[in-house]
C-alpha positions in Angstrom: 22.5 17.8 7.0 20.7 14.7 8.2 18.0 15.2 11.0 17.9 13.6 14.3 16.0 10.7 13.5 18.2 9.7 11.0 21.2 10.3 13.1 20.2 8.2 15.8 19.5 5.2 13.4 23.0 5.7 12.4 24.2 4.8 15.7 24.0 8.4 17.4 22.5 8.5 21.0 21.5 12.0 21.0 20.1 13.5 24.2 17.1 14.8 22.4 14.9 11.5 21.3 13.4 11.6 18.0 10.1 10.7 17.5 7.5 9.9 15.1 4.6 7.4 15.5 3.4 4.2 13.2 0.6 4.7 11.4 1.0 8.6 12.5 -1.3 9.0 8.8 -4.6 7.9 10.1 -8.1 8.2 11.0 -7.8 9.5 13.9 -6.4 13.3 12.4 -9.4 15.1 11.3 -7.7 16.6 7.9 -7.4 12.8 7.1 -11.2 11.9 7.2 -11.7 14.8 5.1 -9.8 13.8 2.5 -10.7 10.3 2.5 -14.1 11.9 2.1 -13.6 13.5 -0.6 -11.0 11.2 -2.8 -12.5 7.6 -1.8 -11.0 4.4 -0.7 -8.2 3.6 0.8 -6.6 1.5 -2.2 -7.9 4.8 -4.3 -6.0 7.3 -2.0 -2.7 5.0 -2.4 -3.0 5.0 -5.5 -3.2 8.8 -6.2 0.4 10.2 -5.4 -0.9 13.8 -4.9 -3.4 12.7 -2.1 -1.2 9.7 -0.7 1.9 12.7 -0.2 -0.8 14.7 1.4 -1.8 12.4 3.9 2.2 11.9 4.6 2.5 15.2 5.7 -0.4 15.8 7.3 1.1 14.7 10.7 4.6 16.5 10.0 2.5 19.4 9.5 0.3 19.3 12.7 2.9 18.0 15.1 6.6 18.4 13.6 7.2 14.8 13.9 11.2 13.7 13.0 10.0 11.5 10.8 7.2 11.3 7.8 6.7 7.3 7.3 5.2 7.0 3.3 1.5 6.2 3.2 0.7 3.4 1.9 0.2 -0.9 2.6 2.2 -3.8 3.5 -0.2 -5.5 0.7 0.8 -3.2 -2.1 3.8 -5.9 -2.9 1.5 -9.1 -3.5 -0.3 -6.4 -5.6 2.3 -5.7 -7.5 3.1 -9.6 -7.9 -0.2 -10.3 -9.7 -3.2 -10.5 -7.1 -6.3 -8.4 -6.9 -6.6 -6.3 -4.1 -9.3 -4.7 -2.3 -10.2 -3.2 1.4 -14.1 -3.9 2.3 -15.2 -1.8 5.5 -15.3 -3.4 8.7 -13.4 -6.5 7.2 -10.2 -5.7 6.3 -8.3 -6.3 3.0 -8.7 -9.6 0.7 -6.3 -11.0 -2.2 -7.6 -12.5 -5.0 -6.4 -15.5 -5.7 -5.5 -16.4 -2.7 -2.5 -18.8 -3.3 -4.3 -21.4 -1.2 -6.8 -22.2 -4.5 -4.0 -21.0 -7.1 -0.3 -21.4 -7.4 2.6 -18.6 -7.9 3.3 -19.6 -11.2 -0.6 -18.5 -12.1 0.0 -15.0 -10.6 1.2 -12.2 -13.7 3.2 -9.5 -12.2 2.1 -5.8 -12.6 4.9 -3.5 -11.6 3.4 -1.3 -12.9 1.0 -0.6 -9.6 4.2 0.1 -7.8 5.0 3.4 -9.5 2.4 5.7 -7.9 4.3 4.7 -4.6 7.8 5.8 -6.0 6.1 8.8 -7.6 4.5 9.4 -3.4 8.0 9.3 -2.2 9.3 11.9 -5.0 6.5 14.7 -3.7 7.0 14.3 -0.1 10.8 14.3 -0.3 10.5 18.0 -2.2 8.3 19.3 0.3 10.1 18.3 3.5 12.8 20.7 5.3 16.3 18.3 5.3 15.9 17.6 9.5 13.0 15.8 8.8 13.2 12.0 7.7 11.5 10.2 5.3 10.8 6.7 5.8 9.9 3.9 3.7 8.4 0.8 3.9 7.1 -2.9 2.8 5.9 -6.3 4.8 8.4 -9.0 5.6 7.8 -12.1 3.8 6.4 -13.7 6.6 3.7 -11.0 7.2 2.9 -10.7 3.4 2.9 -14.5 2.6 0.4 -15.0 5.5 -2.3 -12.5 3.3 -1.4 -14.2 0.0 -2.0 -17.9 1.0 -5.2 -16.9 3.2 -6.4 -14.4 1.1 -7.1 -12.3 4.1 -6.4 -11.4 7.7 -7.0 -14.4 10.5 -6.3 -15.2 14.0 -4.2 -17.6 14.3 -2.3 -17.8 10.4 -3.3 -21.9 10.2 -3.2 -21.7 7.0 0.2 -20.2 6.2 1.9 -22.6 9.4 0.1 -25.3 7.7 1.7 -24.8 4.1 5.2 -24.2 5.8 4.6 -27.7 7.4 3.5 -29.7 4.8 5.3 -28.2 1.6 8.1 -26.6 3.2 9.8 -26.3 -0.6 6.5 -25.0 -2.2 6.4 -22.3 0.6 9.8 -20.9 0.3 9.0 -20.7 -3.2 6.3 -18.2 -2.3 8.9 -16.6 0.5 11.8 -16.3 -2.4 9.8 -14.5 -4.8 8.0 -11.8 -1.8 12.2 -11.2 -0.7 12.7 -10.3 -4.7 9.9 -7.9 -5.3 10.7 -6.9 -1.7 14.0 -6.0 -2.3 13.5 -4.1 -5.3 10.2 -2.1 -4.0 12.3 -0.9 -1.5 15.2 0.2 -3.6 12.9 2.0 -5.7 11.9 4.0 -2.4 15.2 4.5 -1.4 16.0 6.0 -5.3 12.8 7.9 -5.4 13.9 9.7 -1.9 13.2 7.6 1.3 16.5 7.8 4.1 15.4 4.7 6.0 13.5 1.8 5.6 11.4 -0.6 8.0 9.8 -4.1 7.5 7.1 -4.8 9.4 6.4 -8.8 10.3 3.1 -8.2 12.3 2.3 -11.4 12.3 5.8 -12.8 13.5 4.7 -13.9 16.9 2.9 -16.7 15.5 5.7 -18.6 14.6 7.5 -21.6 16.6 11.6 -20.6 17.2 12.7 -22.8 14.5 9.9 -21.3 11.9 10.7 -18.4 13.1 14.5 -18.8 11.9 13.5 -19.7 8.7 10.9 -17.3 7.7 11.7 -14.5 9.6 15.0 -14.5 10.3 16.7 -15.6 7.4 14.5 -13.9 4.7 15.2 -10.4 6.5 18.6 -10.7 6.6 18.6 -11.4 2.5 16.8 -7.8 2.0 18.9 -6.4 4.9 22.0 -7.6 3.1 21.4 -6.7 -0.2 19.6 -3.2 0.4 22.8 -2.7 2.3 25.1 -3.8 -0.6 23.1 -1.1 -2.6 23.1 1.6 -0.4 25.3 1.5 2.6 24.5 4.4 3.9 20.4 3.6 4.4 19.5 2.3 7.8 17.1 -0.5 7.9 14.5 -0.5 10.6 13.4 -4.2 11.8 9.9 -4.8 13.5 9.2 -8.3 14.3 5.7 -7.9 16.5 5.2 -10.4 18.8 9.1 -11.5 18.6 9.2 -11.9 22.5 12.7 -13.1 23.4 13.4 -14.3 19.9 13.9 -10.7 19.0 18.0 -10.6 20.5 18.1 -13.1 17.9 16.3 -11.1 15.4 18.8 -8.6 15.8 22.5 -10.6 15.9 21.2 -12.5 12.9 19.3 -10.5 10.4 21.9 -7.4 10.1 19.3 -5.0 10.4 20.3 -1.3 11.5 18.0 -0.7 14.7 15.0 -2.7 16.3 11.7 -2.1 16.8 9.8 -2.8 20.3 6.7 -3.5 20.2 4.3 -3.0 23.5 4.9 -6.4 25.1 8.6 -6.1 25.3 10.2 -4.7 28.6 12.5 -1.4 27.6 15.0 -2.4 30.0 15.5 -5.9 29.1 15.7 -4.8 25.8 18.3 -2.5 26.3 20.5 -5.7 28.3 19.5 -8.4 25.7 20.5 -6.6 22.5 23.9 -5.6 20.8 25.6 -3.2 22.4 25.0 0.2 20.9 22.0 -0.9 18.3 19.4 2.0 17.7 15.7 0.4 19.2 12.5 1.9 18.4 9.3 1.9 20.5 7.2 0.8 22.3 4.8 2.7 23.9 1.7 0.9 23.9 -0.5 2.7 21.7 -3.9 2.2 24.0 -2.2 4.1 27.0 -2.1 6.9 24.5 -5.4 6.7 23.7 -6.4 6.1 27.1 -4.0 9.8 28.1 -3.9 10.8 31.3 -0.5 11.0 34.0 -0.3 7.2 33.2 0.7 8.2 30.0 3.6 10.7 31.7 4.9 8.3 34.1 5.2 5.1 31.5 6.7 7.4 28.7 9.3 8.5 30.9 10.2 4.9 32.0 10.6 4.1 28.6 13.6 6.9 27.8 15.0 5.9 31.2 15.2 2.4 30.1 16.8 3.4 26.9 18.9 6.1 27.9 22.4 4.6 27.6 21.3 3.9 23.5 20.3 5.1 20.2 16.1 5.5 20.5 13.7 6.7 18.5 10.5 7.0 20.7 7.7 5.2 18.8 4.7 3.5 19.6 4.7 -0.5 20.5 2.3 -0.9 16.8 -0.2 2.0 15.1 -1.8 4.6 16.4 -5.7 3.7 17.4 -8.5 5.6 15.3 -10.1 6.7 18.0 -6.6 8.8 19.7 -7.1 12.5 20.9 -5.1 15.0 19.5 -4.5 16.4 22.9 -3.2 12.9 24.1 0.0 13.0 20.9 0.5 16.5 21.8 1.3 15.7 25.2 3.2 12.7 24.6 5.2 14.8 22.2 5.6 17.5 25.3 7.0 14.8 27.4 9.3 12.9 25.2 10.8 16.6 23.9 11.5 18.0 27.5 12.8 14.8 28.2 16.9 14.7 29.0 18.8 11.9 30.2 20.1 12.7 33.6 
């Protein structure tokens, strides 16, 4: 039988929310550091399926979550595609080459780095009870190509805008061939044991509306539409950060299953501004729950208020910060499950 999480992304508003929290796998659990102590890196703990399906659980086991999202990285597909990869402390991930020196054509694919990641999925999906979902994951194209032109992280993505500017053609290129591998990294998760999907375009705020048509929009709905085609009955989960009041767009347009919220968007005129009976997700800003206290009460509840009258799955507005208590999720946990819609 399908758990509650995966119910409600189905369309089901149950009175009971689920809940389960990005980047719930993290720093800030102490079992976590410990392990990251012992195996390495972070590219050397994706890597190893026996420690990456550990770290998956790890939160399911401390706070019975609804949902165990895979770990892994959004970067794992430009990987795959042919670039080197590498996280350096304190400064985030870099791509080698980054596409802004070398073209796509000069890239070699390895697929073969994906199959720790399917292998990931396999373990967890053994060891979790059948109410409990497992969720997949990759970048939107957007998000990824923004890392694979710069070779890194920035502020503003200049770079990528720029390309999409100037050589609109030679950018799609690079967007046609992140939807491909996209497509079939996630159908690999889906085949390997994951219930639900999401794509997360962090960096989607940066965009102008009409870019934000072209490279958001319209390269989500191609894997929304063929994931769909291949398995009907997997819900895909949308998270455009920084969509604003482009995200009601987002969601007539890309055919995605439910939304996610990120902290900046108001609950309530989410709930008026998107389709009728779609699941959302989110958005409780993540530094309130660092932060704790009856703030963190008072807000949560305004949230499932706000959302009451559809399909929710309680989340966080982007990851959990390092730095969060364990007391502060066990509370928010206490309030979102004695929560009932009146």
């Amino acid at each position: 039988m399908p758990g509650p999480l995966l119910d409600t992304l189905n369309g089901e508003n149950r009175a009971e929310r689920p809940i389960w929290l990005m980047r719930q796998a993290g720093r800030y659990l102490p079992e976590y550091r410990a392990l990251r102590e012992r195996k390495g890196g972070f590219l050397a703990l994706v890597e190893d399926s026996e420690a990456a399906a550990e770290i998956t659980l790890q939160p399911i086991r401390r706070f019975g979550f609804d949902g165990a999202i895979l770990f892994s990285d959004i970067l794992i597909v430009p990987y795959a595609m042919g670039q080197d990869l590498e996280f350096l402390a304190g400064d985030g991930p870099r791509l080698s080459p980054r596409l802004l020196d070398r073209s796509l054509g000069a890239l070699r694919a390895v697929p073969e780095r994906l199959t720790p990641i399917y292998e990931t999925v396999r373990r967890v999906r053994a060891e979790l009870t059948p109410d409990r979902t497992l969720l997949g994951f990759a970048g939107s194209p957007w998000t990824v190509a923004t890392y694979m032109i710069a070779g890194e992280g920035s502020r503003d993505h200049h770079a990528t805008r720029a390309l999409a500017y100037t050589d609109p053609a030679a950018f799609q290129e690079i967007v046609d061939a992140i939807v491909a591998v996209t497509i079939d990294y996630l159908a690999g998760q889906i085949e390997a044991g994951a219930e639900a999907v999401q794509l997360f375009d962090s960096w989607a705020g940066s965009l102008a509306p009409a870019e934000f048509e072209r490279w958001v929009i319209a390269p989500t709905a191609r894997i929304a539409g063929e994931l769909r085609r291949r398995f009907r009955q997997v819900p895909v989960i949308g998270f455009p950060k920084g969509a604003g009041a482009k995200l009601a767009a987002y969601a007539r347009e890309t055919g995605v299953s439910a939304v996610g919220l990120d902290e900046t968007i108001d609950a309530a005129w989410a709930h008026r501004a998107l389709p009728e009976g779609m699941p959302v997700q989110g958005n409780f800003d993540p530094v309130l729950l660092e932060a704790g206290g009856a703030e963190l009460d008072s807000r949560a509840t305004a949230i499932l208020e706000a959302l009451a009258d559809r399909p929710h799955v309680f989340n966080l507005g982007h990851g959990i910060g390092q730095h969060t208590p364990i007391a502060h999720v066990e509370r928010l946990l206490g309030v979102v499950r004695g929560w009932r819609p009146c």
